[in-house]
C-alpha positions in Angstrom: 71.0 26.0 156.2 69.2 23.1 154.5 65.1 22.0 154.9 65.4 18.9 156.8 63.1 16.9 154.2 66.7 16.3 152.3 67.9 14.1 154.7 65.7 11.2 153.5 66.4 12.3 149.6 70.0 11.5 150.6 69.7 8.5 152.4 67.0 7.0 149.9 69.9 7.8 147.1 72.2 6.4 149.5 70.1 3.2 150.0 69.7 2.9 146.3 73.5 2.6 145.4 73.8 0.0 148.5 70.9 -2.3 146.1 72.9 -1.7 143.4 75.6 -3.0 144.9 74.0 -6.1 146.2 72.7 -6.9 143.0 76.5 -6.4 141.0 77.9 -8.9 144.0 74.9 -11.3 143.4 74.7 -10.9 139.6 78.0 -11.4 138.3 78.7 -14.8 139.7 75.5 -15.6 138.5 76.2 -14.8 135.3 79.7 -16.8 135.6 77.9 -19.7 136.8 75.3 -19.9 133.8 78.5 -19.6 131.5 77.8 -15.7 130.3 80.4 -13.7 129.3 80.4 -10.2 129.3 83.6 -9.6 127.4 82.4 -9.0 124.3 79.1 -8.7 124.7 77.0 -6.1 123.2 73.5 -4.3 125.5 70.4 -5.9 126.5 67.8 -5.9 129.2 68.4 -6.5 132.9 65.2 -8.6 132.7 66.5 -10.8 129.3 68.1 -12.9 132.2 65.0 -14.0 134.1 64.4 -17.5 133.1 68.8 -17.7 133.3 69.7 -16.8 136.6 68.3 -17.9 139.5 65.1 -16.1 140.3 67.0 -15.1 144.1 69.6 -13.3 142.1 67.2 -11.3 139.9 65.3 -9.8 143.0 67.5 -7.9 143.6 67.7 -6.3 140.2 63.7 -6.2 140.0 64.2 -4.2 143.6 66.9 -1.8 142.2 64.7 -1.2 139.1 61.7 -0.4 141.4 64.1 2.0 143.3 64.3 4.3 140.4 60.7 4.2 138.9 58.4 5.3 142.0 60.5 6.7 144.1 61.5 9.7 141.4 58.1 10.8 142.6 59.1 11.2 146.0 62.4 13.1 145.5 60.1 15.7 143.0 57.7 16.1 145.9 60.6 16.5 148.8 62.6 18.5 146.6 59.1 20.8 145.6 58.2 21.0 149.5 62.0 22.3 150.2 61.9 24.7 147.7 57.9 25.7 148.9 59.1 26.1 152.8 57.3 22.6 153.8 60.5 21.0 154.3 61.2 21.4 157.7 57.4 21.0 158.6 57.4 18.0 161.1 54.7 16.0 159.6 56.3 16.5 156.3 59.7 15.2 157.5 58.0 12.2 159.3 56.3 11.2 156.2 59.7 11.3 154.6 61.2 9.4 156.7 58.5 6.8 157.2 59.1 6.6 153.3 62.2 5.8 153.0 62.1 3.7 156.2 59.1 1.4 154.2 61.1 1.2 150.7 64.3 -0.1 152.5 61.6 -2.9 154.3 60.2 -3.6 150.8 63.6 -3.6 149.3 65.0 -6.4 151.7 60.8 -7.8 151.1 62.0 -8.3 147.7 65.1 -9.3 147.9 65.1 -12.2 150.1 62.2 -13.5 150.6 59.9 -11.9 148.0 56.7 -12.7 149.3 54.3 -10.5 147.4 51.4 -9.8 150.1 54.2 -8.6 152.3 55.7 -6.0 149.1 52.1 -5.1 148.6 51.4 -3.7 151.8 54.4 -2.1 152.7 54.3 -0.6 149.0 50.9 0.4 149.9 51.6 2.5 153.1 54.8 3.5 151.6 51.9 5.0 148.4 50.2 6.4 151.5 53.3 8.7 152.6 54.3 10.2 149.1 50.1 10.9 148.9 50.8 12.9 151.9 53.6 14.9 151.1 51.7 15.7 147.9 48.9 16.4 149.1 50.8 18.7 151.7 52.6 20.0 148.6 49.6 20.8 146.6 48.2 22.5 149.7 51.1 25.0 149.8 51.2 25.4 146.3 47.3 26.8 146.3 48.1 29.0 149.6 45.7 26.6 151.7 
């Protein structure tokens, strides 16, 4: 048996590596294209090449990058409700699933079109979810 909150842990990892992809099939010919080399080359920043590649190409990295910085708070909160017994409550798996559901919007948002009033507000209700699920947390942690 597993709490059913894991299912969007799984496929928000999943949908991670997919943006990860796209940005490695978009990057590299970038990079040909503007005559960078990576034999050779010693480390930098991901963001060193805004201002090289075209700005197109680098959404998708900004998008990956955002993939690992918020969402880290989600999987602590659905991976805290599983452990708590919350993880199969409905309202608790909805609010997963609406997450995940709203970063993979604000992830093809940001990589395509990139219009920011659109990131915002799907960020924001997206804010709105992982609120819930810690405020649900929180609740269970304090016996309420």
């Amino acid at each position: 048996m597993h709490s059913a909150i894991l299912g969007p842990v799984v496929a928000l990892v999943a949908w991670t590596l997919v943006m990860q992809i796209w940005m490695y099939v978009t990057r590299l010919p970038a990079m040909r294209r503007a005559g960078i080399e990576l034999k050779g080359r010693r480390g930098g920043r991901g963001a060193q090449l805004d201002g090289i590649l075209e700005d197109k190409v680098q959404w998708k990295a900004h998008n990956y990058n955002h993939l690992l910085e918020q969402p880290t708070l989600f999987y602590a909160i659905a991976i805290t409700l599983a452990l708590l017994g919350g993880g199969d409550v409905w309202i608790n798996v909805w609010l997963a699933w609406a997450y995940v559901a709203l970063r993979v919007v604000h992830s093809l948002i940001q990589a395509t079109a990139n219009v920011v009033r659109w990131r915002f507000l799907v960020f924001s209700l997206a804010s709105f979810c992982l609120l819930g699920l810690t405020v649900h947390a929180a609740a269970r942690l304090l016996n309420f």
